[in-house]
mmCIF file of the N, C-alpha and C atoms, coordinates in Angstrom:
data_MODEL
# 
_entry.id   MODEL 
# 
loop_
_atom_site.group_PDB 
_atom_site.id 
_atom_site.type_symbol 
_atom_site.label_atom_id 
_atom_site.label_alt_id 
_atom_site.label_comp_id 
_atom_site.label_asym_id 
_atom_site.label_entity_id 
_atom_site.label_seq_id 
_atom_site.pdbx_PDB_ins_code 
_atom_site.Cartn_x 
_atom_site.Cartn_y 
_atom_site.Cartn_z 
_atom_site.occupancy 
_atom_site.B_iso_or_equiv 
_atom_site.pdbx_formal_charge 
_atom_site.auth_seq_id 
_atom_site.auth_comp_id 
_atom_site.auth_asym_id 
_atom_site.auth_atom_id 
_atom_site.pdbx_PDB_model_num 
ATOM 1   N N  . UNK A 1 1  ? -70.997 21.876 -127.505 1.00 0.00 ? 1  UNK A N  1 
ATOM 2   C CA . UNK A 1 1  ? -72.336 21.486 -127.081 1.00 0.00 ? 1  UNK A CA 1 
ATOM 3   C C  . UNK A 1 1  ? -72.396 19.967 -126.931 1.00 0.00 ? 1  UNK A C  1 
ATOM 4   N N  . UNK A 1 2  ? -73.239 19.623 -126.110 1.00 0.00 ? 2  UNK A N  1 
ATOM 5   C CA . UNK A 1 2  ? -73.270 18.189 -125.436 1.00 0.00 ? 2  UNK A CA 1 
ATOM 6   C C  . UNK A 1 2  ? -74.002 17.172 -126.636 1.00 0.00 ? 2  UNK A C  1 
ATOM 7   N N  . UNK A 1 3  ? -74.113 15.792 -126.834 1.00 0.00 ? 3  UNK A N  1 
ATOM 8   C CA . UNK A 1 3  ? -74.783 15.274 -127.277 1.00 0.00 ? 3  UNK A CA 1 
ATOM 9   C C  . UNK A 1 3  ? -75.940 15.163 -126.789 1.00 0.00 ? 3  UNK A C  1 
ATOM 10  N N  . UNK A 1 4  ? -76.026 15.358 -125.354 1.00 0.00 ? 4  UNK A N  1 
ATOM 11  C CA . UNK A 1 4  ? -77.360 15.136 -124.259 1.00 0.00 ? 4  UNK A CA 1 
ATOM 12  C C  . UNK A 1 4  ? -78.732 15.324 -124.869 1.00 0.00 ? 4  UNK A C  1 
ATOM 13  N N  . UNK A 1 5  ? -79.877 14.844 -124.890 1.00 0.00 ? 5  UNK A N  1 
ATOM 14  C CA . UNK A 1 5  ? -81.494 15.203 -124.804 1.00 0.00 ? 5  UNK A CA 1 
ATOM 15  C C  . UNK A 1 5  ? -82.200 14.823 -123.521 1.00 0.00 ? 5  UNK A C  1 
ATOM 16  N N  . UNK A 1 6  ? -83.206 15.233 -123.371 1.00 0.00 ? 6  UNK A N  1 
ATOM 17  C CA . UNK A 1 6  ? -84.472 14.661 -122.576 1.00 0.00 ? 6  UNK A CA 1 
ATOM 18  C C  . UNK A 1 6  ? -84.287 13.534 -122.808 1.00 0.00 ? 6  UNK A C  1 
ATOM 19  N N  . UNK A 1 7  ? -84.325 13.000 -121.906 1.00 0.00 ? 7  UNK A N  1 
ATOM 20  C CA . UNK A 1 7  ? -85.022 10.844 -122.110 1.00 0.00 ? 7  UNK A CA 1 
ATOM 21  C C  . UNK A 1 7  ? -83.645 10.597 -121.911 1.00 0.00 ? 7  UNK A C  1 
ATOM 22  N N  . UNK A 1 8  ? -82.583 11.071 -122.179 1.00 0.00 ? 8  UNK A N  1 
ATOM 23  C CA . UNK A 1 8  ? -81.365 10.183 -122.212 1.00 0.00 ? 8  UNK A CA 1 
ATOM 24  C C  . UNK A 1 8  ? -80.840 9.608  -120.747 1.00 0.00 ? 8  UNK A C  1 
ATOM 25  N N  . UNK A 1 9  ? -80.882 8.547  -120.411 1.00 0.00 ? 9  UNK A N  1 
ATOM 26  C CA . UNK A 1 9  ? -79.841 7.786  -119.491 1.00 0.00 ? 9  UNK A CA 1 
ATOM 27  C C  . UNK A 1 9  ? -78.349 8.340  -119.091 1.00 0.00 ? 9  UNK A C  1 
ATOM 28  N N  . UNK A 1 10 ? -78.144 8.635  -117.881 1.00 0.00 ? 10 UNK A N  1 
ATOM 29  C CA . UNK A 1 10 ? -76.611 9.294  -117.915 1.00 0.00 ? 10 UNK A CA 1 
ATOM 30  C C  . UNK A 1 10 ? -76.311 8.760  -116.284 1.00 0.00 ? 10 UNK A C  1 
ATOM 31  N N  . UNK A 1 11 ? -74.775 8.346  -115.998 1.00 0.00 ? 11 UNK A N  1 
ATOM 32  C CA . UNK A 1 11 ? -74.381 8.122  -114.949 1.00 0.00 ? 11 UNK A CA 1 
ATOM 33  C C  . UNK A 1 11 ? -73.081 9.265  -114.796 1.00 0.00 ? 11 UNK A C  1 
ATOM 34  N N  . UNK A 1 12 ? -73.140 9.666  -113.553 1.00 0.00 ? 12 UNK A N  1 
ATOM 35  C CA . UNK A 1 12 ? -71.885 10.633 -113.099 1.00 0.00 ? 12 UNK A CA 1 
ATOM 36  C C  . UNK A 1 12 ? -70.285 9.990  -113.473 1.00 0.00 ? 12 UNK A C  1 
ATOM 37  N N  . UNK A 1 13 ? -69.920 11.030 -113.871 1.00 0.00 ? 13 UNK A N  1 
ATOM 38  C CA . UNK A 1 13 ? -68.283 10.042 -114.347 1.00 0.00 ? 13 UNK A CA 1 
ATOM 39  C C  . UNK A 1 13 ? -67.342 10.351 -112.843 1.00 0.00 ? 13 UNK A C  1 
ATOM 40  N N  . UNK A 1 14 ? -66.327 10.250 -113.499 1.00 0.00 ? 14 UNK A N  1 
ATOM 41  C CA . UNK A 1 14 ? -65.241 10.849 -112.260 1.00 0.00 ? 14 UNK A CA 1 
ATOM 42  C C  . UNK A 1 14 ? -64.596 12.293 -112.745 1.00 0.00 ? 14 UNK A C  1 
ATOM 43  N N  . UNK A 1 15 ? -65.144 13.396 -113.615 1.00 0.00 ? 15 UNK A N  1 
ATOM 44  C CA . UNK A 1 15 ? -64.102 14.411 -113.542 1.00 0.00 ? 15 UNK A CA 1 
ATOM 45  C C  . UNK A 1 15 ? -64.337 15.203 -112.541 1.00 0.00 ? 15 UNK A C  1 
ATOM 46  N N  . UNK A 1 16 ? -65.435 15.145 -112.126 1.00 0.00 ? 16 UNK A N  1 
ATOM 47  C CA . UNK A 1 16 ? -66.812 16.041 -110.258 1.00 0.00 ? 16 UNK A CA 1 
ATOM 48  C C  . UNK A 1 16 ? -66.094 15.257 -109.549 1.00 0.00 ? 16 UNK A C  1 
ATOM 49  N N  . UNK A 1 17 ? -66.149 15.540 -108.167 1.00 0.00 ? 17 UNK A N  1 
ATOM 50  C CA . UNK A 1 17 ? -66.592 15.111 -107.200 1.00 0.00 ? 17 UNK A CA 1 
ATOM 51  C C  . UNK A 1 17 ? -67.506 14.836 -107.296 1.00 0.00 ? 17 UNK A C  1 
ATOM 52  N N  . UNK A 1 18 ? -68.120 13.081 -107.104 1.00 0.00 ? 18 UNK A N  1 
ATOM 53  C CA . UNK A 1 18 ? -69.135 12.744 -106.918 1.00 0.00 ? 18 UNK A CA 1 
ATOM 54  C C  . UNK A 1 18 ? -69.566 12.220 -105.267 1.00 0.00 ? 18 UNK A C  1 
ATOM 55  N N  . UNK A 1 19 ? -70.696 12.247 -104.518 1.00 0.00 ? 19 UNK A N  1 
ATOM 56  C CA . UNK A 1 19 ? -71.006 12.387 -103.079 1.00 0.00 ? 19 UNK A CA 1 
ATOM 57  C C  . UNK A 1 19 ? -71.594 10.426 -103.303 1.00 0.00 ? 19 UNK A C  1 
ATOM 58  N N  . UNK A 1 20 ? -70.941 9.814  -102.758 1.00 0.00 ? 20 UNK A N  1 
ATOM 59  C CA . UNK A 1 20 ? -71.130 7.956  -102.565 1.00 0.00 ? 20 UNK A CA 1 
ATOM 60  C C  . UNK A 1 20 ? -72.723 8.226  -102.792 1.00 0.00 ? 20 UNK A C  1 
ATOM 61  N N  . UNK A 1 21 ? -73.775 8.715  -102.079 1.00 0.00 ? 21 UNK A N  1 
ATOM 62  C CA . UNK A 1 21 ? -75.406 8.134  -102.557 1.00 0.00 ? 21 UNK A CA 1 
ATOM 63  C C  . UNK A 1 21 ? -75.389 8.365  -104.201 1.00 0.00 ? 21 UNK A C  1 
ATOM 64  N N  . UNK A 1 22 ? -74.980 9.072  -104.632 1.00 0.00 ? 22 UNK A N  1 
ATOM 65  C CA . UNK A 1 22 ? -75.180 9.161  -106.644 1.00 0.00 ? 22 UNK A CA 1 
ATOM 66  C C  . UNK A 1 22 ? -74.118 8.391  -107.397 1.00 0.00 ? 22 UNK A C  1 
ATOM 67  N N  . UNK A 1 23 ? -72.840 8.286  -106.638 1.00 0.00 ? 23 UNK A N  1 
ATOM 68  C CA . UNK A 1 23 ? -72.151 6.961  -107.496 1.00 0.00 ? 23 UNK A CA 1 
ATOM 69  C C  . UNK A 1 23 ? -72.492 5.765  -108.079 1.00 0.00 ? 23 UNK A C  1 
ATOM 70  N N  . UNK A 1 24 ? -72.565 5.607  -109.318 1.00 0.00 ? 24 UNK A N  1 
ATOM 71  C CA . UNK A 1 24 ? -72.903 4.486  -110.175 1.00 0.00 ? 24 UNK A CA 1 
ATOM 72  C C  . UNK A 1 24 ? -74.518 4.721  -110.360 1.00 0.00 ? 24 UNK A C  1 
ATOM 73  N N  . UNK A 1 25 ? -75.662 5.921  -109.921 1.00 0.00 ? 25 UNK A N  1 
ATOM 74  C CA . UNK A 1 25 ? -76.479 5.801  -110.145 1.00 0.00 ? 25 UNK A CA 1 
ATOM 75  C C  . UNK A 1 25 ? -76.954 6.315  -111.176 1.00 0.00 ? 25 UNK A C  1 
ATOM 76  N N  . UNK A 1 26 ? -77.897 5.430  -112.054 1.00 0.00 ? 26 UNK A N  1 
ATOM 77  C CA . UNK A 1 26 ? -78.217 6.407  -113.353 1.00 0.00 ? 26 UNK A CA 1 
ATOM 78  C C  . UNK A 1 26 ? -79.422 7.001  -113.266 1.00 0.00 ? 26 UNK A C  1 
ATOM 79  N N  . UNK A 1 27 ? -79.237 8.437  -113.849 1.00 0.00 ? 27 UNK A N  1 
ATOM 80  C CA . UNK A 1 27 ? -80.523 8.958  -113.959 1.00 0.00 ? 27 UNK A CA 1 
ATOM 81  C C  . UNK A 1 27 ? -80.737 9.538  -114.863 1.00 0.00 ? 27 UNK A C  1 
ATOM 82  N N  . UNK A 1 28 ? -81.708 10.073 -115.639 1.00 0.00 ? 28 UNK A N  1 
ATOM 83  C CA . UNK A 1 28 ? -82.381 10.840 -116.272 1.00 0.00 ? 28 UNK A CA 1 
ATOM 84  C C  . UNK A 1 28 ? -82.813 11.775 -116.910 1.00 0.00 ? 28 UNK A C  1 
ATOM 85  N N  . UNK A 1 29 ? -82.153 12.354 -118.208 1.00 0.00 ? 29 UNK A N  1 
ATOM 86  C CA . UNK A 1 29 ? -81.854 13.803 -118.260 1.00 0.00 ? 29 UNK A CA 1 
ATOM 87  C C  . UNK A 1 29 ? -83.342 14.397 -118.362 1.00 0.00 ? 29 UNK A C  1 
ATOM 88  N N  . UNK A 1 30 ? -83.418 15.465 -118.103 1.00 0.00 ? 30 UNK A N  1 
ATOM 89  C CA . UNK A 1 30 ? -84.554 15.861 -117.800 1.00 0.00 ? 30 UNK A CA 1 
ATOM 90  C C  . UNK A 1 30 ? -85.064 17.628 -118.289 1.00 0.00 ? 30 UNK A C  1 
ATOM 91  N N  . UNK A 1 31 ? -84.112 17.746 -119.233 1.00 0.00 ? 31 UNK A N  1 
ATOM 92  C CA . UNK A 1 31 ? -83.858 19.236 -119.749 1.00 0.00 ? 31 UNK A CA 1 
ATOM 93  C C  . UNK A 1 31 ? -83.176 19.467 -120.681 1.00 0.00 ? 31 UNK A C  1 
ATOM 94  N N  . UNK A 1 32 ? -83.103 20.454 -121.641 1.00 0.00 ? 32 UNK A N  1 
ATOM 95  C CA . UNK A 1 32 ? -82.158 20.015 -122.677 1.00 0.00 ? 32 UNK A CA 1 
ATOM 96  C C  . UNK A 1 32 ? -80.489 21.111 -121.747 1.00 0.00 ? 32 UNK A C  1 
ATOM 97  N N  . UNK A 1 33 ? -79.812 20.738 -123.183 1.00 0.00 ? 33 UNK A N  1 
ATOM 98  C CA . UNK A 1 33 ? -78.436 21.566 -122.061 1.00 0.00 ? 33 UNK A CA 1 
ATOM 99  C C  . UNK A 1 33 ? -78.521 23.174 -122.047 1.00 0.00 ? 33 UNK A C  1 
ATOM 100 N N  . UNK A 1 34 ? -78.237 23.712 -121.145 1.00 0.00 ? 34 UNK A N  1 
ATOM 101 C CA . UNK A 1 34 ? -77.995 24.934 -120.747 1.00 0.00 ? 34 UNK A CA 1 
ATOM 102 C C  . UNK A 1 34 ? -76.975 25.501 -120.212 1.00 0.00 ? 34 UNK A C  1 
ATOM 103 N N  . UNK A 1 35 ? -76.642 27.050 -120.434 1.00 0.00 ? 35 UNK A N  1 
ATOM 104 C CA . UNK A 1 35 ? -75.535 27.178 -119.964 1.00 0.00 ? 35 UNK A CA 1 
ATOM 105 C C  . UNK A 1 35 ? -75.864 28.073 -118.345 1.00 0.00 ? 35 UNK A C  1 
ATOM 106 N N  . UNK A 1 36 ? -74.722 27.843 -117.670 1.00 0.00 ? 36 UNK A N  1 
ATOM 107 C CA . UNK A 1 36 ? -74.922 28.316 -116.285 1.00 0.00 ? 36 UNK A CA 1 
ATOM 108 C C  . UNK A 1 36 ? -73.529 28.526 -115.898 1.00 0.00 ? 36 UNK A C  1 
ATOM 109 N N  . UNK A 1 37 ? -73.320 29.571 -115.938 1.00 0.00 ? 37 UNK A N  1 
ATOM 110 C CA . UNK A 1 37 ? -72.173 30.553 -115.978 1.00 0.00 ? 37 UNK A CA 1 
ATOM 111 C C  . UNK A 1 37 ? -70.844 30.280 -116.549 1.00 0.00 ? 37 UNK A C  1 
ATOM 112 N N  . UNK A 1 38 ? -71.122 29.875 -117.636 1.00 0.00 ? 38 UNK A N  1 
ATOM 113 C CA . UNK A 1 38 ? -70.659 29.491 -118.740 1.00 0.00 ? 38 UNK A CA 1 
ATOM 114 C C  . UNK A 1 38 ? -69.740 27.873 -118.868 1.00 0.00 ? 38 UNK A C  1 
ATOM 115 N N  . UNK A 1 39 ? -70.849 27.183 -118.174 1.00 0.00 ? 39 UNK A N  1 
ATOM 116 C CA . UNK A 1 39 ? -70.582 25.831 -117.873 1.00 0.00 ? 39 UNK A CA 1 
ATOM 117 C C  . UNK A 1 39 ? -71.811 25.027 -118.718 1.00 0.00 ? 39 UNK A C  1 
ATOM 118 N N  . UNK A 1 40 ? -71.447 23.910 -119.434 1.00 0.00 ? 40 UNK A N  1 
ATOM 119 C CA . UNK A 1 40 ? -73.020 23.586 -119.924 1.00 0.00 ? 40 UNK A CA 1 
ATOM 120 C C  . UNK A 1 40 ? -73.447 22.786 -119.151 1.00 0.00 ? 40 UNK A C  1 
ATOM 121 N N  . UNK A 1 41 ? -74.834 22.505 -118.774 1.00 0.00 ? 41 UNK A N  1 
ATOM 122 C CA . UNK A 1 41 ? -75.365 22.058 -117.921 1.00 0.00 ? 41 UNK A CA 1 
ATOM 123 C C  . UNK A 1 41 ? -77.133 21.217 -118.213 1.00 0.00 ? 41 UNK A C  1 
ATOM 124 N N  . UNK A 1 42 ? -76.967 20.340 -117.625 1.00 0.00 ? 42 UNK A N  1 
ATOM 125 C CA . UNK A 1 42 ? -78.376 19.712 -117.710 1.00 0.00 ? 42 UNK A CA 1 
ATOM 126 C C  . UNK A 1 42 ? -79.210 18.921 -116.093 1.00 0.00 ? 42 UNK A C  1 
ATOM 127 N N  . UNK A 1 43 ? -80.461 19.103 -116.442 1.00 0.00 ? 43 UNK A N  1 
ATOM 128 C CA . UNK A 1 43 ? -80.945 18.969 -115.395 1.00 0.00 ? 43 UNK A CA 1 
ATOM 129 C C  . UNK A 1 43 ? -81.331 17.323 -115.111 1.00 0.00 ? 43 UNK A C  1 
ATOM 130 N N  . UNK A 1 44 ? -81.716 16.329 -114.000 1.00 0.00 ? 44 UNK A N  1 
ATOM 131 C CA . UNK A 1 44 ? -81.598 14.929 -113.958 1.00 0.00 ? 44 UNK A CA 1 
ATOM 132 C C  . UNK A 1 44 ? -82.932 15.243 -113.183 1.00 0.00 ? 44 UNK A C  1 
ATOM 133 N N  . UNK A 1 45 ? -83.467 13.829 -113.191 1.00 0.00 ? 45 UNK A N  1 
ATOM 134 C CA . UNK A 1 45 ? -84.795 13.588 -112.489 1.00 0.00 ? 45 UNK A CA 1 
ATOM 135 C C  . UNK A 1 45 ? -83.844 13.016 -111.020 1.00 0.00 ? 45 UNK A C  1 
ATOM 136 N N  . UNK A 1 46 ? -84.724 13.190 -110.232 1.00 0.00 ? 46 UNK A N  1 
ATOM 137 C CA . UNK A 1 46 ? -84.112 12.674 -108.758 1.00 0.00 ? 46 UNK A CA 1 
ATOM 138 C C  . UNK A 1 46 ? -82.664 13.519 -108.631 1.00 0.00 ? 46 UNK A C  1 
ATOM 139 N N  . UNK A 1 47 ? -82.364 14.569 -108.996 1.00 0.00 ? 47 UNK A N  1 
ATOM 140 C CA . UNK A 1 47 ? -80.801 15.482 -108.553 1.00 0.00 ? 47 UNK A CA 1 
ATOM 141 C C  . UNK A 1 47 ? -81.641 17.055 -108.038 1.00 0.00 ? 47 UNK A C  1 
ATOM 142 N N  . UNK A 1 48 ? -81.643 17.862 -107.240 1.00 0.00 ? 48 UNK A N  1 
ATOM 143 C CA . UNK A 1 48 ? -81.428 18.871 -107.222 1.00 0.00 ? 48 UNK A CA 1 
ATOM 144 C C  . UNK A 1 48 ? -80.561 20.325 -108.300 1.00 0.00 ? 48 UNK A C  1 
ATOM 145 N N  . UNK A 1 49 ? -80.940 20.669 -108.683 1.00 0.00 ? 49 UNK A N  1 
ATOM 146 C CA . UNK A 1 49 ? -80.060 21.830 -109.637 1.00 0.00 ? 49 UNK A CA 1 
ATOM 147 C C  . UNK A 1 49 ? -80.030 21.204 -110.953 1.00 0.00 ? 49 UNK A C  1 
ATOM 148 N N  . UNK A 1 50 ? -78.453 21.936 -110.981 1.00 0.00 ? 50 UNK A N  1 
ATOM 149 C CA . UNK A 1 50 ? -78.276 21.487 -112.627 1.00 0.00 ? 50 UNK A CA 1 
ATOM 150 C C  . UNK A 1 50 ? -77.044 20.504 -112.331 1.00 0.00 ? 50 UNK A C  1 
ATOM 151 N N  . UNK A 1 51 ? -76.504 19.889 -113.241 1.00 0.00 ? 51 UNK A N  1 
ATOM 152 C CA . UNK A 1 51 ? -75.410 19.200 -112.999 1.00 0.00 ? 51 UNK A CA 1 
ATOM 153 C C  . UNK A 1 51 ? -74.099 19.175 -114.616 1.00 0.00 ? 51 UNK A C  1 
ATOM 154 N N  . UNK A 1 52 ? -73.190 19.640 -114.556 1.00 0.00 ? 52 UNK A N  1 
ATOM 155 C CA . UNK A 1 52 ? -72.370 19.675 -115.829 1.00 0.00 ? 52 UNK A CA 1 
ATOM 156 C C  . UNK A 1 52 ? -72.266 18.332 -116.734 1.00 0.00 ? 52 UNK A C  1 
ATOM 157 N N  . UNK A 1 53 ? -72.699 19.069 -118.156 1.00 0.00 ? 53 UNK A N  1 
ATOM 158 C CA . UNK A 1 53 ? -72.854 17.450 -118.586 1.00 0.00 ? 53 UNK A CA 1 
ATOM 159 C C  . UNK A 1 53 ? -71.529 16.879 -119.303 1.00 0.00 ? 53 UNK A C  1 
ATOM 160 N N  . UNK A 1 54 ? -70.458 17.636 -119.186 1.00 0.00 ? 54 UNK A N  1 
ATOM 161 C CA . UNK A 1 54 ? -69.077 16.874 -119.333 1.00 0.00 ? 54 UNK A CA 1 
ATOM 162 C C  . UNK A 1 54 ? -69.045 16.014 -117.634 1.00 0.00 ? 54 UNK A C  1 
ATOM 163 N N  . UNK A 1 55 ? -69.557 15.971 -116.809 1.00 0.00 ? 55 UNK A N  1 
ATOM 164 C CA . UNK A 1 55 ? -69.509 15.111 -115.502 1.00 0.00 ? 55 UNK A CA 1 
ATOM 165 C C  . UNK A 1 55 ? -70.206 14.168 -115.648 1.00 0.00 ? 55 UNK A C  1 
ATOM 166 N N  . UNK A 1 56 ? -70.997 13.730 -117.194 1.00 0.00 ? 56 UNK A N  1 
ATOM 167 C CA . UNK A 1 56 ? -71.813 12.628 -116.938 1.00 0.00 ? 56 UNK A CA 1 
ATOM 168 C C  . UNK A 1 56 ? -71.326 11.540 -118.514 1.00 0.00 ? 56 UNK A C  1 
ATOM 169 N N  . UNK A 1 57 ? -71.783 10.528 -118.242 1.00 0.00 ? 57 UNK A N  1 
ATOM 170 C CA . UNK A 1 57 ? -71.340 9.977  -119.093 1.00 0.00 ? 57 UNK A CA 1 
ATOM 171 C C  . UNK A 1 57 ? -72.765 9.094  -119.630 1.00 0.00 ? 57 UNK A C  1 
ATOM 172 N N  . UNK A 1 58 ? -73.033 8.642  -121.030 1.00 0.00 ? 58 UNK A N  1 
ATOM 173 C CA . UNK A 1 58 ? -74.429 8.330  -121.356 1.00 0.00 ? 58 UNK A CA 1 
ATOM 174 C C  . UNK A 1 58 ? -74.195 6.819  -121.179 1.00 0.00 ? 58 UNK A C  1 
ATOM 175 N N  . UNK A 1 59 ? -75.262 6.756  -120.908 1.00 0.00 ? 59 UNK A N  1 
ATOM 176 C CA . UNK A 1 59 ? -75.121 4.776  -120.218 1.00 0.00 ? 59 UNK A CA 1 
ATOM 177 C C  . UNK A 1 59 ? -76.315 4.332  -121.684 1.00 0.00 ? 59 UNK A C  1 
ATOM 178 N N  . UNK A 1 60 ? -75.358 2.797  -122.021 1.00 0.00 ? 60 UNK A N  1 
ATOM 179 C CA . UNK A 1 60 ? -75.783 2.646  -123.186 1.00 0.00 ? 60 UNK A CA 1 
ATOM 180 C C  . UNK A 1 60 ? -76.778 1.439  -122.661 1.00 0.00 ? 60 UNK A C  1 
ATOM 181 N N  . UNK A 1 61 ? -78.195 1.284  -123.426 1.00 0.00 ? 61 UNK A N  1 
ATOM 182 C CA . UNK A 1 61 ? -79.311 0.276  -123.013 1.00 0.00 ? 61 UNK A CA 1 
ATOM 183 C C  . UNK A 1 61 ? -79.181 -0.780 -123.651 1.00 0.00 ? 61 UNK A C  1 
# 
């Protein structure tokens, strides 16, 4: 299970394919983690879907 919460800051790492407009951008977790077909997963403000939260990395303030 992820360290992830709501409120937390997270930028995409490199183990995804990441698409150049979301590279280096941070956003927002926005859900706590969930699983989705047996991947854990959390949701971002400004992303569509869910996104795996071993693909994100927590950006420190």
């Amino acid at each position: 299970m992820s360290n992830l919460k709501i409120g937390d800051k997270v930028a995409m790492n490199d183990k995804y394919w990441v698409a150049d407009k979301n590279r280096g951008v941070e956003f927002t977790v926005r859900s706590k983690p969930f699983d989705l077909c047996g991947t854990e997963c959390v949701m971002l403000e400004g992303y569509r879907g869910g996104y795996a939260a071993d693909g994100l990395t927590k950006v420190e303030e």
